[in-house]
N, C-alpha and C positions, 0 to 999 in steps of 0.2 A: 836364898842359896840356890845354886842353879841344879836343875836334876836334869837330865839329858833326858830326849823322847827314847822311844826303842829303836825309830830310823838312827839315831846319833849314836845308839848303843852298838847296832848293828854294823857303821861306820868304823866305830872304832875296835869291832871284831876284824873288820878286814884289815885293819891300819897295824893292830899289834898281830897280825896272822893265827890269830885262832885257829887250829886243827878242826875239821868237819865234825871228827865224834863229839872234840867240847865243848863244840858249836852246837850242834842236836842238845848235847846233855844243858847247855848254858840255857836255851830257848824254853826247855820241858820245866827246868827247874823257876823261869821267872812264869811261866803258866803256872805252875802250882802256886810258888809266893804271889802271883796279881789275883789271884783269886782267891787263895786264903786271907789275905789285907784286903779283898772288897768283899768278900764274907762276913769279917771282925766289923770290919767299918760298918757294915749295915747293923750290926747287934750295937752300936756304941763303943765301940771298941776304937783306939787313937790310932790307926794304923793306915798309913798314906798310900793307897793302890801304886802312884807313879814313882815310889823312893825304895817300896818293895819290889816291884819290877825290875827298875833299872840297877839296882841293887843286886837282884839274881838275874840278870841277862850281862854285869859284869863280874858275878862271882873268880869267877875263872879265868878273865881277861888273860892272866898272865902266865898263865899254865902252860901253853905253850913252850917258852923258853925257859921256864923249870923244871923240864918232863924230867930230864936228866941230873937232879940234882943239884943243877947251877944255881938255883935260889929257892927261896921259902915261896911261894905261888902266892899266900894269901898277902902276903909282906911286900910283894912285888907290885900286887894289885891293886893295893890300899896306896903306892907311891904312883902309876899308873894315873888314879883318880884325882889324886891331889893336882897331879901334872897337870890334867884339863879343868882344874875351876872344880871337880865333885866332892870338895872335903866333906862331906854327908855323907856320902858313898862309900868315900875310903876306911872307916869305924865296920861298916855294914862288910864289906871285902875282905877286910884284915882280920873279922870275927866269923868268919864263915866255917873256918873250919871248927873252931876250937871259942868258945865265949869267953869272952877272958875272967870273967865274972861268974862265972856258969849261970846259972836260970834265978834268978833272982826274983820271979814273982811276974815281969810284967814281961807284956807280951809287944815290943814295936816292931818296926820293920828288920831291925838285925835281927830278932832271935825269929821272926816267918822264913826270912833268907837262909837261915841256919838250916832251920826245919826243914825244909823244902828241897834243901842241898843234901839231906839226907833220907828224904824218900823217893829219891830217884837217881837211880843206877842206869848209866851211859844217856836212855831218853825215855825210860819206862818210869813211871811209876808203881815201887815198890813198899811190901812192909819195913820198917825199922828193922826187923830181925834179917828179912833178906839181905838189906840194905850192909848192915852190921857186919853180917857174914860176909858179904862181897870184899867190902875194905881189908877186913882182919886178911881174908888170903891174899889180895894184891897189896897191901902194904906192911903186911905183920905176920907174913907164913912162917919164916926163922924171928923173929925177933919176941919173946916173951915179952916185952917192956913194949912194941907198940900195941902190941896185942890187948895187955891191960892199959893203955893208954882207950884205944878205939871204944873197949866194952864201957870204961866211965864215961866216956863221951855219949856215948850210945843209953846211958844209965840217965844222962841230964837229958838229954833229946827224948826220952820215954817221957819224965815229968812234963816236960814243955805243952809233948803232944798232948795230954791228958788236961793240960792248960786249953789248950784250945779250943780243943773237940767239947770240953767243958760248953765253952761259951757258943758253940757251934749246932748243939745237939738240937734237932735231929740228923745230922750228917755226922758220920762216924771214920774214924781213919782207912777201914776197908771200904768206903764209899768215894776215896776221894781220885782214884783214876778214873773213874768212870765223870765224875764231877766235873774234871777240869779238863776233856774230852773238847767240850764247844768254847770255851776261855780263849779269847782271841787276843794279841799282843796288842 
């Protein structure tokens, strides 16, 4: 199955017009996933560095032209993938925001792209809770219902991390912007 490199990723940031900020944030967020999947991978863990990468360097492909409502981003993205040959991809895109499964125990490259899309806000890496916070007021400041939607999400993304850093330790989740500092695409 074919995975795109990151030049091809990067290509097709320019192709569907990717915005500058969810371009920074696209980039930050596959540093964190290629380096939490070549963390895992060196413990024994199944997790493929170039399907987490291109994975989170196209999380957001389609954001873009959903800023406004006009479509579901992650739905968009996962059709997006499928369009160039990444049916791999597209599972990994279309789960980004929300697991359809929630956390079910095991850790591949969809739930590192999860993770990772959630600890970093614009191009910073953040805690869950910052993280958490940021969402609730940009997408749930009047709405109770996304509100409690985000904090469940945020509730399975707690477990996940605790999954990981599990298999990770001695590196801990406040370790990990400092970590993925020299992580090179």
């Amino acid at each position: 199955m074919a995975i795109p490199t990151p030049a091809q990723c990067l290509a097709l940031m320019d192709r569907y017009q990717m915005p500058a900020n969810i371009r920074a944030h696209s980039l930050m967020v596959g540093r964190v996933a290629g380096f939490l999947a070549a963390a895992l991978a060196a413990k024994g863990e199944a997790a493929r560095v170039e399907v987490a990468l291109a994975g989170a360097m196209l999380h957001d492909i389609a954001k873009g032209p959903c800023l406004h409502g006009r479509c579901r981003h992650a739905e968009r993205g996962a059709e997006i993938c499928r369009a160039h040959g990444y049916d791999e991809l597209a599972g990994i895109v279309a789960e980004h925001v929300v697991l359809a499964q929630g956390f079910t125990g095991s850790c591949g490259e969809r739930e590192i792209v999860y993770y990772a899309d959630k600890r970093v806000r614009h191009d910073q890496v953040v805690s869950l809770p910052e993280r958490r916070d940021d969402l609730v007021i940009r997408y749930g400041a009047d709405n109770p219902l996304i509100q409690e939607q985000i904090l469940q999400n945020f509730l399975i993304c707690r477990r996940l991390e605790e999954h990981i850093f599990a298999r990770l330790h001695p590196l801990t989740p406040a370790d990990l912007a400092l970590a993925v500092t020299d992580y090179q695409l």
